[in-house]
N, C-alpha and C positions, 0 to 999 in steps of 0.2 A: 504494500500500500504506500501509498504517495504520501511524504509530508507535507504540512501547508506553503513550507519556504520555497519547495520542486514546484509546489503548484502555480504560485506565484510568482515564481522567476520563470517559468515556462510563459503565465500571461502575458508576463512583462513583455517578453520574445517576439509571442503574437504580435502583443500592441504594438511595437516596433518595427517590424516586418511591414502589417496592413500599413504604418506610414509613410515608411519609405515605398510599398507600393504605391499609395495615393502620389505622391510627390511625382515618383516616376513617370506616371504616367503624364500628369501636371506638364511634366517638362517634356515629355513626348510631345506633346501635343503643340509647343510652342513657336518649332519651326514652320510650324502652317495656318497657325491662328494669333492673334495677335496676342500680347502676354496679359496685356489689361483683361479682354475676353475671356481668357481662360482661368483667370483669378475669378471675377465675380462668376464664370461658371463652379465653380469650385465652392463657393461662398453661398450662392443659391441650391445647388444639391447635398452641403453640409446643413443646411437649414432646412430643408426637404425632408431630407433624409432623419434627423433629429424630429422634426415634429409626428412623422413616424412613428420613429420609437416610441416617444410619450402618449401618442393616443393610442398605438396598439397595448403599452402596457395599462393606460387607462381603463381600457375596455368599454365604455361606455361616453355617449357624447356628454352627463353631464358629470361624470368624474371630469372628462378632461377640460370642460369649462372651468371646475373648480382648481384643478392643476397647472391651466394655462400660466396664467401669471408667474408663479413660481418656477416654471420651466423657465421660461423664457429670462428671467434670473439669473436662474442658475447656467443657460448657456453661453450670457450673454458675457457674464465673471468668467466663466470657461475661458473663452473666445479670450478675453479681455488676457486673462493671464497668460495665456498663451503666446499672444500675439507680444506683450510686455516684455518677456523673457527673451524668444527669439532676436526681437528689436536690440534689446541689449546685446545679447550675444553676434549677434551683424554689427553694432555700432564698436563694439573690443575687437572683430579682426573681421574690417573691415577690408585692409586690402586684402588678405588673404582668399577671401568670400567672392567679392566683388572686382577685383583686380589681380587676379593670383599671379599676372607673368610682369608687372610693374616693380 
């Protein structure tokens, strides 16, 4: 039997994986579509995609009235932290990132 640390560094894996798959793709897509389009494509099927989630685990239209609000909260802190972190981490190696042969 698996202990919870295996199970959890295995998640971790996952979660890691599907992101650098999500981005892959992101970046596939860029020599053919413009890089702004491909963001707010990215940002409208993460949002998509999310409300989803919540109203399927709601299960009903007015759990998820009642839930809305707080979802949207909580993604929106998500998104927020997310996006904070990253920005910092571009803004400490920034040539490296965005200039690597400079």
């Amino acid at each position: 039997m698996a202990d919870s640390k295996e199970v959890e560094v295995k998640a971790e894996d996952v979660f890691w994986q599907l992101t650098d798959n999500f981005i892959g793709h992101a970046n596939s897509l860029v020599p053919a579509h413009d890089v702004g389009v491909v963001n707010a494509s990215m940002i409208f099927a993460s949002a998509r995609f999310n409300t989803f989630v919540i109203a399927s685990q709601c299960g009903t239209k007015e759990a998820f009235e009642t839930e809305k609000a707080a979802a949207l909260d909580y993604f929106v802190n998500q998104y927020k932290i997310a996006l904070t972190e990253h920005m910092t981490e571009v803004q400490t190696n920034f040539d490296k990132y965005i200039r690597p042969n400079n």
